[in-house]
VOMISE-755810 format. One record per residue (C-alpha): x, y, z; residue in three letters; residue number from 1. Coordinates in steps of 0.1 Angstrom, whole numbers, m for minus. Layout:
REM residues N
east/north/up/code/pos
X/Y/Z/ALA/NUM;
...
REM end
This chain:
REM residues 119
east/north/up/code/pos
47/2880/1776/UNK/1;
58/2874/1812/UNK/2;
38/2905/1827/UNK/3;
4/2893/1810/UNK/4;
8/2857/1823/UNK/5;
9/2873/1851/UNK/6;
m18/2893/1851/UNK/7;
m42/2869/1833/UNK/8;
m27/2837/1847/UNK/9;
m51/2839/1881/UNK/10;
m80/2845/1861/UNK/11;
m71/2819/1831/UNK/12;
m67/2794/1865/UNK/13;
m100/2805/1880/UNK/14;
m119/2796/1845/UNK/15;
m100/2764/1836/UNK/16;
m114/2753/1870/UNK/17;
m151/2767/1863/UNK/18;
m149/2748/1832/UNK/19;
m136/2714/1846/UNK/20;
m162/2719/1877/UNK/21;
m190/2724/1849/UNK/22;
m176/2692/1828/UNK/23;
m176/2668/1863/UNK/24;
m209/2681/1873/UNK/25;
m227/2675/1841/UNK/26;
m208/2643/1840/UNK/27;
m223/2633/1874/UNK/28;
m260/2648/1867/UNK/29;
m262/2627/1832/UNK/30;
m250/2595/1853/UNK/31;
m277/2600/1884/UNK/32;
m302/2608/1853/UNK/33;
m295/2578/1828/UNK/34;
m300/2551/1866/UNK/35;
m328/2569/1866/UNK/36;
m342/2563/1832/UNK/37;
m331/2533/1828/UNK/38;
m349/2522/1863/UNK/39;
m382/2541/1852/UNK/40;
m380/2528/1811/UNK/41;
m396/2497/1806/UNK/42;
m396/2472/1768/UNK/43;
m419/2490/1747/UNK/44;
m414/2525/1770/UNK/45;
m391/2540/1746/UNK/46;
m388/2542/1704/UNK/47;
m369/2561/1688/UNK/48;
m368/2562/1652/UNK/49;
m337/2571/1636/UNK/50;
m315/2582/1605/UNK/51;
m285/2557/1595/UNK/52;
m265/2585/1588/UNK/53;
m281/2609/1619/UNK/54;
m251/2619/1641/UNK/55;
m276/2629/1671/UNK/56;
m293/2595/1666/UNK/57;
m255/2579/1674/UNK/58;
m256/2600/1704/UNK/59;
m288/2590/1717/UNK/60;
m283/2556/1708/UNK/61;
m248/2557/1725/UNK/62;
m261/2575/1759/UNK/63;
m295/2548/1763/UNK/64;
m267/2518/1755/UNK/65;
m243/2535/1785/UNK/66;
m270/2536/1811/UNK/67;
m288/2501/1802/UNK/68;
m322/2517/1794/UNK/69;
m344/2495/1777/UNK/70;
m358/2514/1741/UNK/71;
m366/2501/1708/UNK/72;
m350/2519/1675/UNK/73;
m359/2515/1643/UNK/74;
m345/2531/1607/UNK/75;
m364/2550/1583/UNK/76;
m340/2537/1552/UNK/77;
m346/2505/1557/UNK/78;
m379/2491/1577/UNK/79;
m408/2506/1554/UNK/80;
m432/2507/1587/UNK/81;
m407/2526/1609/UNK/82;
m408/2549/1576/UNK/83;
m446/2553/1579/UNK/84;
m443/2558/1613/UNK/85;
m419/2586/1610/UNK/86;
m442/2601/1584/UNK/87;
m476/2594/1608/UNK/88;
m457/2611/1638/UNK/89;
m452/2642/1611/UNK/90;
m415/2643/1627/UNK/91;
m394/2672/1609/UNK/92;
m364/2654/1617/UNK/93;
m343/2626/1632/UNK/94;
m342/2608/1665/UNK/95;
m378/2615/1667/UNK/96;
m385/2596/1700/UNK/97;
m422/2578/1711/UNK/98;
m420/2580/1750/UNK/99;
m451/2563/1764/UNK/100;
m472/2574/1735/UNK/101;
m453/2611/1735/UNK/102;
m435/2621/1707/UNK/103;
m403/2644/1715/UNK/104;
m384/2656/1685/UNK/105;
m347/2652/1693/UNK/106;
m329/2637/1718/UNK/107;
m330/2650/1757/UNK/108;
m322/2629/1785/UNK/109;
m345/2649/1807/UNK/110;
m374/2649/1786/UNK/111;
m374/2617/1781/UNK/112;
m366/2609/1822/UNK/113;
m400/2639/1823/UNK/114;
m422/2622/1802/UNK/115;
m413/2585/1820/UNK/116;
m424/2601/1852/UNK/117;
m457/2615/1842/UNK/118;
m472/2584/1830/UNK/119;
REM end
């Protein structure tokens, strides 16, 4: 095993860098995006509609509560007109954001910073 440490260990080094240079630049883009969003969103900006048991709504929910962005989210088990809005939106799924009047199916940080910007 020594001669392949060896001979791998350089390159093994060289990714494990890649990866943790990948990991603190996403890290530092989400940060730079979520002041951004939370700067552009204002009350009423922002509703997502959400599952109770949606693990991407969780996220979402988890990344607009990090960066102080101002959103409003409702559930479809339990508030009969975020149901009907859910069903009037025809979303397919769960978070199905309302940014400004545009729907986005799912949760993306840039879409959402997009769709702030344009109006």
């Amino acid at each position: 095993m020594g001669p392949q440490v060896r001979r791998f260990g350089p390159l093994l080094l060289v990714v494990f860098v890649a990866w943790a240079g990948m990991l603190l630049l996403q890290q530092w883009t989400s940060g730079s995006l979520g002041k951004e969003v939370a700067a552009a969103a204002k009350p009423g900006d922002i509703l997502m509609v959400s599952s109770e048991t949606c693990p991407y709504c969780e996220q979402a929910r988890h990344w607009f509560n990090e960066y102080d962005v101002s959103f409003t989210e409702c559930f479809i088990e339990t508030d009969a007109a975020c149901a009907d809005t859910y069903r009037a939106l025809q979303a397919p799924g769960t978070p199905t954001l309302v940014v400004r009047g545009q729907r986005q199916v799912g949760f993306s940080a840039e879409r959402v910073a997009k769709a702030l910007k344009a109006g």
